[in-house]
C-alpha positions as CSV (number, residue, x, y, z in Angstrom):
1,X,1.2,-54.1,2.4
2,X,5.0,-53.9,1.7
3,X,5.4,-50.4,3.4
4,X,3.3,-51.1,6.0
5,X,5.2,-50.8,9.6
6,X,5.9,-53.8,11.1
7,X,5.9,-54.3,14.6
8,X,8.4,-57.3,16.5
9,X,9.6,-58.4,19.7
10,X,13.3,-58.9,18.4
11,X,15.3,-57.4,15.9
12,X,18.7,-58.6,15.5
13,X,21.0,-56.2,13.4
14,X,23.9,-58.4,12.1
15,X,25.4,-62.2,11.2
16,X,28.1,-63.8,12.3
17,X,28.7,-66.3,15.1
18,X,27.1,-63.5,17.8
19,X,23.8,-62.7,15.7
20,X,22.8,-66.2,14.7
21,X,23.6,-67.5,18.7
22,X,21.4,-64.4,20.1
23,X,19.2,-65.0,17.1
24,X,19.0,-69.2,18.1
25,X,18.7,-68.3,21.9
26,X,15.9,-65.7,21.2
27,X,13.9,-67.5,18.7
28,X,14.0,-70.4,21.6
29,X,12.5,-68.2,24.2
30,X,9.7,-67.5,21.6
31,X,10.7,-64.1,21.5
32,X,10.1,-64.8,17.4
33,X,13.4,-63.0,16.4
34,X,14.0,-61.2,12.7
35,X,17.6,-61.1,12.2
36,X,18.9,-58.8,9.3
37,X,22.6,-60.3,8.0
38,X,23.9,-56.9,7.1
39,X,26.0,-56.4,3.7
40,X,28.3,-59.3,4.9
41,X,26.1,-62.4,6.0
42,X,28.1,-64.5,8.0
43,X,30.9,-61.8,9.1
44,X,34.7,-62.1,8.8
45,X,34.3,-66.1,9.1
46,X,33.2,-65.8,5.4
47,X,36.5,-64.5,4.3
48,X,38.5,-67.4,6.6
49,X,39.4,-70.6,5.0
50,X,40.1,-73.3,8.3
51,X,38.8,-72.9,11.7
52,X,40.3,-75.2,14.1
53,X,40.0,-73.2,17.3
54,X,35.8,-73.5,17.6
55,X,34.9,-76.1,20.3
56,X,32.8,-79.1,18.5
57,X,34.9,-78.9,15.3
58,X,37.7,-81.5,16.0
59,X,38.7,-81.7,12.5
60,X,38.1,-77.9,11.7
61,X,35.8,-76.1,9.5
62,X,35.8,-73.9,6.5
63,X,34.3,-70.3,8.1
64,X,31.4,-70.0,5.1
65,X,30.4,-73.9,6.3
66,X,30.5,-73.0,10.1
67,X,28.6,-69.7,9.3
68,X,25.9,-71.6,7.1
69,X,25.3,-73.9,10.6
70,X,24.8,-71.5,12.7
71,X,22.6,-69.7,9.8
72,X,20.4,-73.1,9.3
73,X,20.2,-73.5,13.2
74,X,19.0,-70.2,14.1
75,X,16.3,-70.5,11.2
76,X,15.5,-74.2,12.6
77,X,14.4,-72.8,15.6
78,X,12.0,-70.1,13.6
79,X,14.4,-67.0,13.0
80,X,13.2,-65.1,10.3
81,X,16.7,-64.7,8.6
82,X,16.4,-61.6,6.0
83,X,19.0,-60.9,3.6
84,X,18.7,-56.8,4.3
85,X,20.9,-54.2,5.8
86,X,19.4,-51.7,8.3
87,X,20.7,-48.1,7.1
88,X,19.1,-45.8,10.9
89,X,17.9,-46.4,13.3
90,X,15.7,-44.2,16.0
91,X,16.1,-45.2,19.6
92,X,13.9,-41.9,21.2
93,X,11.5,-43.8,22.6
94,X,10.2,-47.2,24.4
95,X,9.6,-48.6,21.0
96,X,12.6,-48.7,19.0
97,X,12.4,-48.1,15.2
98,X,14.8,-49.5,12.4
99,X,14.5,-48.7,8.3
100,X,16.3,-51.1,5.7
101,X,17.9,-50.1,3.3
102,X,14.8,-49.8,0.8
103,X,12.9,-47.9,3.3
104,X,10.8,-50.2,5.0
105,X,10.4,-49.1,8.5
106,X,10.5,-51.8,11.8
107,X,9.6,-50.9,15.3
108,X,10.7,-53.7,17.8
109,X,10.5,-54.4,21.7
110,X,14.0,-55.0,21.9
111,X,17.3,-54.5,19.2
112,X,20.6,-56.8,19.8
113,X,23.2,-55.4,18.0
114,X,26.0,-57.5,16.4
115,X,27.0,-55.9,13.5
116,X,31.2,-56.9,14.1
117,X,34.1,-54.9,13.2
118,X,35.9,-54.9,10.1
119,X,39.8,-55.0,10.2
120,X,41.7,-52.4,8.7
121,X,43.8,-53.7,5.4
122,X,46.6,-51.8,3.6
123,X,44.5,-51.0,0.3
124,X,47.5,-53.2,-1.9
125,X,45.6,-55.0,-4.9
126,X,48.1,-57.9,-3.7
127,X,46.7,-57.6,-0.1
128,X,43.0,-58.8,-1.5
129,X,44.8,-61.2,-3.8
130,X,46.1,-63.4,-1.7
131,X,43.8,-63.1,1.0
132,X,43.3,-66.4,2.7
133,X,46.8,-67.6,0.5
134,X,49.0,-66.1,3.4
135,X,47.8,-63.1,4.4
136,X,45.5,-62.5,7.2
137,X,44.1,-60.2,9.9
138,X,44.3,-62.1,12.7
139,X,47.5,-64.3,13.6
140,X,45.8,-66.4,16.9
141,X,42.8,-67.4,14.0
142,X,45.7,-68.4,11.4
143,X,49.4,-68.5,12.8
144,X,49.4,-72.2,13.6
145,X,49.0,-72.7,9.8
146,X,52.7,-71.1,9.3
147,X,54.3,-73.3,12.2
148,X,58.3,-73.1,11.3
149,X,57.4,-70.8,8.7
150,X,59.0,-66.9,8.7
151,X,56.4,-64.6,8.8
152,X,55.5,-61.0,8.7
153,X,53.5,-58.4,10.6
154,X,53.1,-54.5,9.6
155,X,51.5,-52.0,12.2
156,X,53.1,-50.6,15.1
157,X,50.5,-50.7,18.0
158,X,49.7,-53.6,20.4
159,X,47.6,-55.7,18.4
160,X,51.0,-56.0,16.2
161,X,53.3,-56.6,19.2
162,X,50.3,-58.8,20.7
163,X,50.2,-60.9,16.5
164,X,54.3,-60.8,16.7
165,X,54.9,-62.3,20.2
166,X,52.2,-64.9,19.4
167,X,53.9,-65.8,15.9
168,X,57.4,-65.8,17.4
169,X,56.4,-68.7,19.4
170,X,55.3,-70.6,16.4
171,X,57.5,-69.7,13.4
172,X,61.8,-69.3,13.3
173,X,61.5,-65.5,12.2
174,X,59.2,-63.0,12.6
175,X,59.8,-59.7,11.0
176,X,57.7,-56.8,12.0
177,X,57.4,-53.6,9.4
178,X,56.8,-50.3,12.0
179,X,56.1,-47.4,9.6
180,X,57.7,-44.8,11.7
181,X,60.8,-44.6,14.3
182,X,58.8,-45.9,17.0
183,X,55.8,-48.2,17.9
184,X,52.2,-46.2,19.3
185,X,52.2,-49.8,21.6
186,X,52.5,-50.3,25.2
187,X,55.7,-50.0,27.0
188,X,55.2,-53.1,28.4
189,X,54.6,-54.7,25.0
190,X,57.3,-52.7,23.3
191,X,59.9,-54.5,25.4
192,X,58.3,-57.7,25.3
193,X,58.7,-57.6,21.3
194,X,62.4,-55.9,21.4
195,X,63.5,-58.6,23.7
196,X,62.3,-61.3,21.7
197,X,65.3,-63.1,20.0
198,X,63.5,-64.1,16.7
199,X,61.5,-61.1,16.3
200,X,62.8,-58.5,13.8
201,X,61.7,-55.0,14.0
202,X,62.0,-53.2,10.9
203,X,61.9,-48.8,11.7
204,X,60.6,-46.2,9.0
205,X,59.4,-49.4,6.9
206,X,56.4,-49.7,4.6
207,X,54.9,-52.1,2.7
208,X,54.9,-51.9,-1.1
209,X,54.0,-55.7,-2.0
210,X,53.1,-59.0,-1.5
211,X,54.4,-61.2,-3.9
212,X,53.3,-64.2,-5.2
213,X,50.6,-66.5,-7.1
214,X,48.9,-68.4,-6.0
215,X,50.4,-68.3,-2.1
216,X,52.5,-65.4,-0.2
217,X,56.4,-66.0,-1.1
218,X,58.0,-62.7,0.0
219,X,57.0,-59.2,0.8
220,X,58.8,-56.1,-1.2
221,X,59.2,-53.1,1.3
222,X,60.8,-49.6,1.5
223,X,62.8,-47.4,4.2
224,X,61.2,-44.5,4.3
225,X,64.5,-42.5,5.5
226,X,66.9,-44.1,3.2
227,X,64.8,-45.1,0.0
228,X,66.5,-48.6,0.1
229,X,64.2,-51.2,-1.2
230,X,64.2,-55.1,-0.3
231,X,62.8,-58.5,-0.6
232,X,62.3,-60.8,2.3
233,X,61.4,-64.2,1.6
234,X,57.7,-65.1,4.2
235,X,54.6,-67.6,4.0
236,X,52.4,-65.9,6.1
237,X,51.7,-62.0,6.1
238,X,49.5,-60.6,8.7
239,X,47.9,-56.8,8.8
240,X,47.8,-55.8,12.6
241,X,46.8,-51.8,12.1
242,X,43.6,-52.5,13.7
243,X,39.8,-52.8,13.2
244,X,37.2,-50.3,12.2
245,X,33.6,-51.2,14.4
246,X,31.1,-51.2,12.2
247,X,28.8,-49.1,14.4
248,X,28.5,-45.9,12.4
249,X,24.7,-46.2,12.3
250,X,24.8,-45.9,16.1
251,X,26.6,-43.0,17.1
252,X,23.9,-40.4,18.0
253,X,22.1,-43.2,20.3
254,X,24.6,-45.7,21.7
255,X,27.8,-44.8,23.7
256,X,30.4,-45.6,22.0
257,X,34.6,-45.5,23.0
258,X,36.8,-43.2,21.3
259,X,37.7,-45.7,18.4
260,X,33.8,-46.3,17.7
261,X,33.0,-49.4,19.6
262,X,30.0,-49.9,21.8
263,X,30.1,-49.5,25.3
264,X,28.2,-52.1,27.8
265,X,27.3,-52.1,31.4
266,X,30.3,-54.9,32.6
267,X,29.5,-58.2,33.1
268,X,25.8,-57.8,30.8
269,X,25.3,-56.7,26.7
270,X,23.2,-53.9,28.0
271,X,24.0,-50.3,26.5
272,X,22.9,-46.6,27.6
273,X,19.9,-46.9,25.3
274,X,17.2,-49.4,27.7
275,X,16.1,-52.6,25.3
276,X,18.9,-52.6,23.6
277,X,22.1,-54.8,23.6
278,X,25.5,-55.3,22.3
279,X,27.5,-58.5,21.1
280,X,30.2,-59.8,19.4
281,X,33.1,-57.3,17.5
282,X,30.9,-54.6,17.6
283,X,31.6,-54.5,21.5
284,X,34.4,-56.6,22.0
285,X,37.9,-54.6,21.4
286,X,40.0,-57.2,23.1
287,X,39.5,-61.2,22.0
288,X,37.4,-61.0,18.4
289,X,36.9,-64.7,18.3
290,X,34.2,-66.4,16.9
291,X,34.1,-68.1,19.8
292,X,33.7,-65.2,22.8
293,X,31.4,-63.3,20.5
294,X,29.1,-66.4,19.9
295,X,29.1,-66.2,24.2
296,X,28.0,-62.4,23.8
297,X,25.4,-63.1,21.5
298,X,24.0,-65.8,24.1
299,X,24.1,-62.7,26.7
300,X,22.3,-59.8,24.7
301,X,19.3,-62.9,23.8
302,X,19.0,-63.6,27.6
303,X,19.3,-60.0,28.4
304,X,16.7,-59.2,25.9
305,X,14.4,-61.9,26.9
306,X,14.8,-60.4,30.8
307,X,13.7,-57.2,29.7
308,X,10.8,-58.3,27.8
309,X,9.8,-60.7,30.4
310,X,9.7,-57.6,32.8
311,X,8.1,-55.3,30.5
312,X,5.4,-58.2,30.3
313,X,6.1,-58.7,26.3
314,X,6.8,-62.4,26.6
């Protein structure tokens, strides 16, 4: 019966490069894993063009392609892959219970969470536009495309210092658009980004548009104080105002931080809630690379598969 509850061993909430590795480690330990992709299968790799920074892809890969791999080698190894989004969760008791969207109702042995984090865009119809044409969200995924290029970076805290300094050793000029009279960043990272020569730091500045066709050719902003408006001529344009966890389903069961991402024991995936583990974004604040959070999602499987072992399920 469809609305019958079923009972697994394994439930992996969420896609991307830490879901399918906990999902191809699990399904390995015959731990029979069911992984649901979430509304986004695949993650933020499906909205990034090149990857060239993933060991094992010498020439790069397109992010949908790598995602598809890691989809078809997690299934290879008997992961039951379902294209479903789980909308609460109940983590009361020893056996933790999950309903999808349409209601059907789960109870598992063990839950690995990996449901990323979502970065935080400017809401311009230009933005979304040229997406993946010169604007992006992360400047160590993209900058070395715009090598001797001038660039662009709006936010003010130390993600954008962190995406400026990188850029400024990779492109000529680097101008960065701080919305108020002052960054929120580190003083440490503050100097670090005054006292670079080819970064430009642009006070009480906001972002109006991107423009361009078919790729990023300048970005129109305004001074907030004096009203003045300008064009400055860029090929790359990257939003640094930070990333939103997408962990909302979570909050009355799992610790989270004070920006909403999970909290682990250090050095393990393990959360507060016993059975049940944390990878990828949805945990990570610092790195977000496809390539750490694949390594967390290889953690929460062999965590999981501890547990279970000890709790004489496998």
């Amino acid at each position: 019966m469809e609305n019958e509850i079923q009972h697994h061993k394994c439930i992996i909430i969420g896609s991307g490069p830490a879901g399918y590795t906990a999902a191809v480690y699990a399904a390995r330990a015959n731990m029979h894993p069911i992984l649901f992709t979430g509304p986004e299968p695949g993650g933020q790799l499906m909205i990034t063009t090149d990857v060239e920074n993933y060991p094992g892809y010498p020439d790069g890969i397109m992010g949908p392609a790598m995602m598809d791999e890691f989809r078809k080698q997690a299934e290879r190894f008997g992961t039951d892959v379902r294209y479903e989004m789980i909308s609460k969760v109940d983590f009361s008791g020893p056996v933790h219970k999950v309903w999808t969207e349409a209601g059907q109702e789960i109870h598992a042995d063990s839950v690995v969470i990996s449901t990323g984090a979502s970065a935080k865009w400017l809401g311009l119809d230009s933005e979304k536009r040229l997406t993946n044409k010169g604007v992006s969200a992360c400047a160590v995924c993209d900058g070395f495309f715009f090598k001797d290029m001038d660039v662009a970076v709006v936010g003010g805290g130390d993600t954008a210092a962190e995406e400026a300094s990188y850029l400024a050793k990779l492109c000529p000029q680097v101008h960065l658009f701080v919305r108020r009279d002052e960054m929120r960043a580190s003083k440490v990272m503050q100097d670090r980004v005054l006292n670079t020569e080819n970064i430009t730091v642009h006070w009480n500045t906001v972002t109006e548009e991107i423009l361009g066709e078919e790729e990023v050719e300048a970005v129109r902003v305004k001074n907030t104080i004096t009203g003045d408006v300008s064009e400055i001529p860029i090929k790359g344009f990257f939003v640094a105002i930070g990333h939103k966890p997408n962990t909302g389903i979570f909050k009355d069961w799992i610790t989270l931080d004070d920006v909403g991402y999970i909290k682990t024991v250090p050095g393990t995936s393990r959360t507060n809630i016993e059975g049940v583990f944390a990878s990828g974004d949805a945990q990570d604040r610092i790195y977000r690379q496809a390539v750490t959070a694949a390594g967390t999602g290889c953690m929460a499987a062999l965590d999981a598969e501890r547990y279970l072992v000890e709790k004489g399920v496998v």
